[in-house]
C-alpha beads as a LAMMPS data file, in Angstrom:
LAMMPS data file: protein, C-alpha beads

293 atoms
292 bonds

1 atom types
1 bond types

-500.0 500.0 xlo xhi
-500.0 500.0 ylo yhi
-500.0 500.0 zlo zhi

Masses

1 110.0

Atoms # bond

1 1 1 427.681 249.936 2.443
2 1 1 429.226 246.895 3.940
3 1 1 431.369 243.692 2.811
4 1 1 432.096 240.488 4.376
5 1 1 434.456 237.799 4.144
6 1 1 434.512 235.668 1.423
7 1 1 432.318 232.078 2.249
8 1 1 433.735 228.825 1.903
9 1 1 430.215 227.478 2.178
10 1 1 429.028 226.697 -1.818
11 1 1 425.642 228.592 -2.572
12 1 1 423.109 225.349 -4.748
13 1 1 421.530 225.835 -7.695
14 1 1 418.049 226.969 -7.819
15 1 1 415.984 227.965 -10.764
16 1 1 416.102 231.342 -9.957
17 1 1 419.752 231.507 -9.944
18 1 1 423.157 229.173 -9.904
19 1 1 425.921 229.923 -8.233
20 1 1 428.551 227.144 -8.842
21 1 1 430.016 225.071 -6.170
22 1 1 433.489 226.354 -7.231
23 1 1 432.292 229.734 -6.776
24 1 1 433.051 231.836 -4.128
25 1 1 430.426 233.292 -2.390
26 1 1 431.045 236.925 -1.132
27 1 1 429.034 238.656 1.197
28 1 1 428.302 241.987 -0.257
29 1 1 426.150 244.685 0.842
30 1 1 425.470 245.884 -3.103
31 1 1 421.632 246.760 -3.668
32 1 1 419.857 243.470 -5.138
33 1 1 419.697 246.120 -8.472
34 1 1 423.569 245.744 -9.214
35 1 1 423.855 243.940 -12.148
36 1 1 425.882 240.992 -11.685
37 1 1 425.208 240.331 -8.068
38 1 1 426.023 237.125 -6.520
39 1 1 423.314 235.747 -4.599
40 1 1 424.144 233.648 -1.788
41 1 1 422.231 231.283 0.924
42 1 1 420.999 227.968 0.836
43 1 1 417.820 227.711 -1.791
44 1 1 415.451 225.778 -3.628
45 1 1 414.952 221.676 -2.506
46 1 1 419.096 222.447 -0.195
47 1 1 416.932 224.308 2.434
48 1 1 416.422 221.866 5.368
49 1 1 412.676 223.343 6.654
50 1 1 411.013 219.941 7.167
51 1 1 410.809 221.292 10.384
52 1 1 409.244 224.908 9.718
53 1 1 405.240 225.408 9.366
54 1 1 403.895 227.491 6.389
55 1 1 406.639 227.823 4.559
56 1 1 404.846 227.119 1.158
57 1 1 401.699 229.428 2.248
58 1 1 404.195 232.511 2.674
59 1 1 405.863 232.016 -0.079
60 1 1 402.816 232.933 -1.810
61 1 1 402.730 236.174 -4.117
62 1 1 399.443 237.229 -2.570
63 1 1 400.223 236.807 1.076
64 1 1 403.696 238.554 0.511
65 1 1 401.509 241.568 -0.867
66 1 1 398.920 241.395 1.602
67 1 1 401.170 240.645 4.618
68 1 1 401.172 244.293 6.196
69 1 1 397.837 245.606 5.026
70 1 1 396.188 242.200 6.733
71 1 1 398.200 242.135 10.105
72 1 1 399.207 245.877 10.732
73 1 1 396.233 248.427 9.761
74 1 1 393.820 249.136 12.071
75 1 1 393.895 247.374 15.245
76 1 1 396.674 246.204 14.277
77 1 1 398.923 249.543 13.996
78 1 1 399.125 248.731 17.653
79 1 1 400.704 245.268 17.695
80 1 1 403.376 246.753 14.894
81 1 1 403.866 249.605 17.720
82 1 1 404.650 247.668 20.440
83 1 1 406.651 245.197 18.361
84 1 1 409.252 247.677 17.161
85 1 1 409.103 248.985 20.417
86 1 1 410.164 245.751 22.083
87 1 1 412.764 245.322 19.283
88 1 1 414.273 248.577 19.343
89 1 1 414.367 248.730 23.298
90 1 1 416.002 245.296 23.549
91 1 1 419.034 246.883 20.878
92 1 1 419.601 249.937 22.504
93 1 1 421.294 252.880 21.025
94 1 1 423.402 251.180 18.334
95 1 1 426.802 252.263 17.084
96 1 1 427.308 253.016 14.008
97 1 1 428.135 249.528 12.064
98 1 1 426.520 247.541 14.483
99 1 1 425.759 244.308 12.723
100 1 1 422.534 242.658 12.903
101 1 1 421.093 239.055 11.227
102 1 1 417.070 239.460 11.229
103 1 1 416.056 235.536 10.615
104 1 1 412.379 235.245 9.240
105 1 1 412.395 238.978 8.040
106 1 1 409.568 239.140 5.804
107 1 1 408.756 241.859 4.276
108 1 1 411.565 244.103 6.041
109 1 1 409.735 245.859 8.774
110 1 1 412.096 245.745 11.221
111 1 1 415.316 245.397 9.083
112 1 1 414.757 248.882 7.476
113 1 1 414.108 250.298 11.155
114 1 1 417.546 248.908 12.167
115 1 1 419.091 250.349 8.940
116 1 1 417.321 253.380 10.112
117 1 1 418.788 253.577 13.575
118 1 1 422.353 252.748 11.678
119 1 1 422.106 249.036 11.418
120 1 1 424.134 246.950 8.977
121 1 1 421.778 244.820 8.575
122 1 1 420.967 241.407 6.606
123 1 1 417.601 240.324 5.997
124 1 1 416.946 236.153 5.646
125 1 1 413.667 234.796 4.485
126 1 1 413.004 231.369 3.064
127 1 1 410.075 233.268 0.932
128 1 1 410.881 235.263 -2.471
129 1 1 407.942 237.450 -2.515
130 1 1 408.405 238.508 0.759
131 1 1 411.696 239.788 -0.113
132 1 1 411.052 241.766 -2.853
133 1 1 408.605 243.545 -0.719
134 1 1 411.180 244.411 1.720
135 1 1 413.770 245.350 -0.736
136 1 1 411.202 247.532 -2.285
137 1 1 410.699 249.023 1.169
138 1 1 413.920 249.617 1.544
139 1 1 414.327 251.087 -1.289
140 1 1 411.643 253.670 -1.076
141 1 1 413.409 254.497 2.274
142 1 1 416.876 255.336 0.979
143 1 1 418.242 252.608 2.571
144 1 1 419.409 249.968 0.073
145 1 1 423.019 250.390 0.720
146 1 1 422.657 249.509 4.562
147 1 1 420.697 246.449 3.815
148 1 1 420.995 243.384 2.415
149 1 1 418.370 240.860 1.459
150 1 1 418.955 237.065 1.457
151 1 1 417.067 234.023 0.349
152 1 1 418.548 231.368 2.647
153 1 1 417.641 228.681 5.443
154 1 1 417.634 229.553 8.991
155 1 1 419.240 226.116 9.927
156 1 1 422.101 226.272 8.286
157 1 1 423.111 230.380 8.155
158 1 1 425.591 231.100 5.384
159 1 1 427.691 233.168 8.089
160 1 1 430.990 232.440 9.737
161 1 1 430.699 231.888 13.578
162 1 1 430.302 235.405 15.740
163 1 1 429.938 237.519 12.980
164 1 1 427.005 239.855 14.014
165 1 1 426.665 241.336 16.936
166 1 1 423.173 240.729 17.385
167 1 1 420.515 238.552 16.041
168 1 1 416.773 239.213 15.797
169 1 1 414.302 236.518 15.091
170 1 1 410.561 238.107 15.736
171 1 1 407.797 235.941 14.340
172 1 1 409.724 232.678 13.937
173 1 1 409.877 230.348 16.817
174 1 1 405.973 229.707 16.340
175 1 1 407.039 228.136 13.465
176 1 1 409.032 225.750 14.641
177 1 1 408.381 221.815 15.403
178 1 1 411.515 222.402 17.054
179 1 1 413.319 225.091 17.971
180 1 1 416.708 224.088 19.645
181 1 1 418.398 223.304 16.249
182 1 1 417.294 226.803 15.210
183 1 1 418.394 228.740 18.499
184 1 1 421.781 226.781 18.320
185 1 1 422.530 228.270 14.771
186 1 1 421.424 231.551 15.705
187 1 1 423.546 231.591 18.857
188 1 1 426.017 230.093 16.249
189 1 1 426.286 233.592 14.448
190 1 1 425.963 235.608 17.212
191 1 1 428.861 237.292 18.984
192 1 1 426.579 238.708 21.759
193 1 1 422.876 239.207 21.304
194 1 1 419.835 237.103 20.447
195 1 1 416.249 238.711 20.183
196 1 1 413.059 236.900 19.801
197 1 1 409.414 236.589 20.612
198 1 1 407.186 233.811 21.345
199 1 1 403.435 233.568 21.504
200 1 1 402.228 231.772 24.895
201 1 1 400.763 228.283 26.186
202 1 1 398.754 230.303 28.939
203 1 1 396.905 232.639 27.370
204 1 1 393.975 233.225 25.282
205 1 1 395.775 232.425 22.092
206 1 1 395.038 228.579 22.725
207 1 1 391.477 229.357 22.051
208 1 1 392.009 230.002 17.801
209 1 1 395.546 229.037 17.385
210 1 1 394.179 225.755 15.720
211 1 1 392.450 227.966 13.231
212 1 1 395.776 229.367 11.456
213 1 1 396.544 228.077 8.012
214 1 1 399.875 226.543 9.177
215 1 1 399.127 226.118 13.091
216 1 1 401.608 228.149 15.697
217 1 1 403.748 226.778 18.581
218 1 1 402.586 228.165 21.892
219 1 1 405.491 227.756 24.426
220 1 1 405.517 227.803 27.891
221 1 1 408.073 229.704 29.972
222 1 1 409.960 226.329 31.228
223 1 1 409.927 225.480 27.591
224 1 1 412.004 228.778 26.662
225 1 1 414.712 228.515 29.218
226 1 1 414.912 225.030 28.338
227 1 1 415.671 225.856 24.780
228 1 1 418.085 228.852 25.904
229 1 1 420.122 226.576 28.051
230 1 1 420.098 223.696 24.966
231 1 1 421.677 226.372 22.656
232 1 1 423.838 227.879 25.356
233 1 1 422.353 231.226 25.702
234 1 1 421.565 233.394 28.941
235 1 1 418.452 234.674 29.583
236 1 1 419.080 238.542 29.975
237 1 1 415.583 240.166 29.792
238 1 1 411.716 239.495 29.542
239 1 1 409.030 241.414 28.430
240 1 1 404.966 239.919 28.481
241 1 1 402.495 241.700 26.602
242 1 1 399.082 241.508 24.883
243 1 1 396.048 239.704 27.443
244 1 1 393.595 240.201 24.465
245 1 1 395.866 238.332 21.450
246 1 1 396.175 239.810 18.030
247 1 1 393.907 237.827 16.442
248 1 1 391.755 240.124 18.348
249 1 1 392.858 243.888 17.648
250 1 1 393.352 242.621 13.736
251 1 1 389.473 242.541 13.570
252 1 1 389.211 245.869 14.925
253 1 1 389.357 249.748 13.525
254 1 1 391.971 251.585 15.144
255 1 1 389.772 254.239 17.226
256 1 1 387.722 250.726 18.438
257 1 1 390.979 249.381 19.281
258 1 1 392.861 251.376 21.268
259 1 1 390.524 251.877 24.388
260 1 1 390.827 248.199 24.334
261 1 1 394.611 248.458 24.461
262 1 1 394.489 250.768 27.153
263 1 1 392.983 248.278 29.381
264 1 1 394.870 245.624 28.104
265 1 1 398.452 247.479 29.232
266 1 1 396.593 248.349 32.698
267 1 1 395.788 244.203 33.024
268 1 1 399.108 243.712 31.839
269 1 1 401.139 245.635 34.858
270 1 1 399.554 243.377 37.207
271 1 1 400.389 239.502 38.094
272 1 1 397.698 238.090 36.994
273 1 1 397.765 239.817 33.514
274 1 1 401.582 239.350 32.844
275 1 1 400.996 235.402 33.638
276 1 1 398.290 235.296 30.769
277 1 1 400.108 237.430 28.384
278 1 1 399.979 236.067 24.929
279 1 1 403.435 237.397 23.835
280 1 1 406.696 237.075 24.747
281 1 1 409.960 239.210 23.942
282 1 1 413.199 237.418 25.258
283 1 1 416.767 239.204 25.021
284 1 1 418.990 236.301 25.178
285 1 1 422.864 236.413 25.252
286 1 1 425.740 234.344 24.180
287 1 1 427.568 232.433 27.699
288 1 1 431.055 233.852 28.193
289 1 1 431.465 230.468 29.333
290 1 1 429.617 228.389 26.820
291 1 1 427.186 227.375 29.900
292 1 1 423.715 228.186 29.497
293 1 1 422.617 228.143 32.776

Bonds

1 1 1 2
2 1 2 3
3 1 3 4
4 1 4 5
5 1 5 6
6 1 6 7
7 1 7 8
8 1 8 9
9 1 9 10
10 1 10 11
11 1 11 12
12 1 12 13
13 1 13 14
14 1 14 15
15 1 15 16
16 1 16 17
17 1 17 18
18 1 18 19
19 1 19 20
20 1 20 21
21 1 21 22
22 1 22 23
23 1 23 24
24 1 24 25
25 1 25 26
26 1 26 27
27 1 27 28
28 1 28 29
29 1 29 30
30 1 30 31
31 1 31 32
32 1 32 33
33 1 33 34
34 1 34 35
35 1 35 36
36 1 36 37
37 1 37 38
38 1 38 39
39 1 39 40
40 1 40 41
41 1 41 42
42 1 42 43
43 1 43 44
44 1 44 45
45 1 45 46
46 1 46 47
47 1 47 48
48 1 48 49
49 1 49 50
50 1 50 51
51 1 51 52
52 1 52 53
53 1 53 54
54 1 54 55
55 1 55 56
56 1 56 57
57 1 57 58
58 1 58 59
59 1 59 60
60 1 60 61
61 1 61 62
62 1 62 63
63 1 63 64
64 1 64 65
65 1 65 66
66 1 66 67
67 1 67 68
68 1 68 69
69 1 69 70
70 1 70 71
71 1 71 72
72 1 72 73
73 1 73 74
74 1 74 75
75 1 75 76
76 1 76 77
77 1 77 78
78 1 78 79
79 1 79 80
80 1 80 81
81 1 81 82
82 1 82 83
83 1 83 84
84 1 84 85
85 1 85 86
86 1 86 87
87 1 87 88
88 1 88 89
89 1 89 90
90 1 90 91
91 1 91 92
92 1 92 93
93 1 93 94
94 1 94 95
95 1 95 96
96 1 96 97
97 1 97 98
98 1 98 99
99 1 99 100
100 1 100 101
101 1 101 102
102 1 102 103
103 1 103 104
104 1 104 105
105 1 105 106
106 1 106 107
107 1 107 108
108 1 108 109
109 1 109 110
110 1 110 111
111 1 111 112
112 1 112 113
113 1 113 114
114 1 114 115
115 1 115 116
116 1 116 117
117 1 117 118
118 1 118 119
119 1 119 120
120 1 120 121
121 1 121 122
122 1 122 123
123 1 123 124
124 1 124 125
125 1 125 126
126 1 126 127
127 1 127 128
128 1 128 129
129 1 129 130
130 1 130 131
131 1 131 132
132 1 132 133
133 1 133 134
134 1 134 135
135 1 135 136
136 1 136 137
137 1 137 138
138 1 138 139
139 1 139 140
140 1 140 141
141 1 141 142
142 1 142 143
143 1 143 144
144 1 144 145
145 1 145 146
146 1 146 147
147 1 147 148
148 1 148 149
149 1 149 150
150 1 150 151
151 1 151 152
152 1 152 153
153 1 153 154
154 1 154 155
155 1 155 156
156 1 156 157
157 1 157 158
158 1 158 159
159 1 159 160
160 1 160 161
161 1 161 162
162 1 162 163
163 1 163 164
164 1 164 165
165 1 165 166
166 1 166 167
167 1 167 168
168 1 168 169
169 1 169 170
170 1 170 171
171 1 171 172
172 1 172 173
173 1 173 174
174 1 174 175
175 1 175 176
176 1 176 177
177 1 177 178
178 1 178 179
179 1 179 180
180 1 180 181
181 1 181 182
182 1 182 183
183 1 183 184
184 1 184 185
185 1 185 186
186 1 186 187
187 1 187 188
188 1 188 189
189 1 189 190
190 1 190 191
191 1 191 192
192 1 192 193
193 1 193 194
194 1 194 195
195 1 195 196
196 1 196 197
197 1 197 198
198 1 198 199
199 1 199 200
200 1 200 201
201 1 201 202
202 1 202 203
203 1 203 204
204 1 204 205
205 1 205 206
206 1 206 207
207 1 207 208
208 1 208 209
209 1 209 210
210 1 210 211
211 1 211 212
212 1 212 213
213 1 213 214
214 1 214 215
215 1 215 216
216 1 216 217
217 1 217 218
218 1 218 219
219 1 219 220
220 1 220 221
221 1 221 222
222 1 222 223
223 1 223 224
224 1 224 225
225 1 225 226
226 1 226 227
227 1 227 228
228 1 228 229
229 1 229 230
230 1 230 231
231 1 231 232
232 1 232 233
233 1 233 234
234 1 234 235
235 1 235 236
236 1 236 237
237 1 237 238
238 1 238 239
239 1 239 240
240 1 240 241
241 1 241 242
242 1 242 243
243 1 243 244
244 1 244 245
245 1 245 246
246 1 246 247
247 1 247 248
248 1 248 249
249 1 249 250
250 1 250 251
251 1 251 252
252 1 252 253
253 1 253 254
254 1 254 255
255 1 255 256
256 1 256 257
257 1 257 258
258 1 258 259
259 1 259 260
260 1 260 261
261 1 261 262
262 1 262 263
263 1 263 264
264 1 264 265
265 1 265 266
266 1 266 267
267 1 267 268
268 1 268 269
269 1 269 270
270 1 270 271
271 1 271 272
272 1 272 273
273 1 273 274
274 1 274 275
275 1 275 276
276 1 276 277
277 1 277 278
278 1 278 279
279 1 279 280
280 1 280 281
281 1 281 282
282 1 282 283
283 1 283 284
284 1 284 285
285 1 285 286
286 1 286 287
287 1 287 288
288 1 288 289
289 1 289 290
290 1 290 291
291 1 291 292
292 1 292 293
């Protein structure tokens, strides 16, 4: 279990739950259970997400409880693979106490990995429903006291500059209208390390991306060093994956799937296949110097 400095930042009133302005807001790492537990972030009408697609659609009870069984059985086993993968190579062997901010957590997938590997770990969503189902996941893994779940926006963090080593944002930037505000505050808490994915201009992606219920941003590669050097952050690593998108392996059983994937890795070691890769993983870090470049 972990604690945290006392906020000056006032948590707003929501239906849900009221925390006075004269209250001090104390980040805890208590299991949501504990009776009497302050719950802190930015909520309800406060949360600035003009600017963020789908927010209303995934704050939905039955997405929340479909989210993993729709996107990560079958074919799609393989994109959770390779994203926790990507995630966990980026991190490294972690200390013990290594603190990590996952922005746009969902339902805990990779927060309760990091707990796992001895993460402590915080958890922000804008969507209710999908926290419960990752405090429920956590739960079931024995890992409530290494995790905490927040309801919060990811434009204005409720965390004091620097104060996790490492921030992890997978499945978020497509959301964005735009980004740089976003990658400045998560630089802002950062004392080292900023993860993230992207889904790609140049691949196949453009051909049902329209289709989504709340649209996706496709970036280019220009685009993402742009927005690193905006929010003063150093490009550190790349990874490109995925030729045949995930819209593709979702609609597949897992035994159809994989031969697939196996030719989709062997296009994917060449030129041409990393240039048309529909995914992205970028391990950004904070400028010594404050100079992105």
């Amino acid at each position: 279990m972990f604690s945290r400095p006392e906020a000056t930042t006032p948590s707003l009133a929501s239906r849900d739950g009221v925390v006075s302005r004269a209250s001090p807001l104390r980040f805890a790492g208590a299991p949501a259970s504990v009776p009497g537990r302050i719950q802190y972030g930015f909520v309800g009408r406060a949360c600035s997400t003009d600017n963020v697609k789908g927010q209303d659609w995934y704050q939905a009870d039955e997405v929340a409880e479909e989210y993993e069984d729709v996107r990560f059985s079958g074919g799609g086993e393989l994109i959770d693979r390779r994203e926790k993968e990507a995630v966990l190579s980026a991190l490294g062997p972690m200390e013990e106490g290594h603190r990590v901010l996952e922005v746009a957590c969902g339902t805990g997938r990779f927060t309760t990995m990091l707990a796992d590997q001895g993460a402590e770990i915080v958890g922000l969503d804008i969507s209710r429903e999908m926290l419960e189902q990752g405090r429920e996941k956590a739960a079931e893994s024995g890992l409530s006291d290494r995790v905490e779940f927040v309801r919060g926006d990811a434009s204005r963090l409720p965390f004091p500059d620097d104060h996790f080593d490492t921030v992890v944002a997978m499945r978020f930037f497509h959301l964005m209208d735009d980004p740089v505000p976003f990658a400045r505050e998560l630089r802002r808490v950062s004392a080292d390390q900023v993860f993230f994915d992207t889904f790609n201009s140049r691949s196949l992606r453009t051909l049902y991306t329209w289709l989504l219920p709340m649209g996706s941003r496709l970036y280019s590669e220009r685009q993402v060093v742009d927005m690193l050097r905006a929010a003063d952050l150093t490009l550190a690593g790349e990874e490109h994956d995925f030729v045949l998108p995930y819209g593709f392996y979702r609609e597949l059983p897992g035994p159809v799937a994989r031969p697939f994937r196996l030719l989709d890795e062997l296009a994917g070691n060449t030129v041409p296949g990393d240039y048309v890769a529909s995914v992205s993983y970028w391990d950004a870090r904070v400028s010594a110097d404050g100079d992105g470049d």
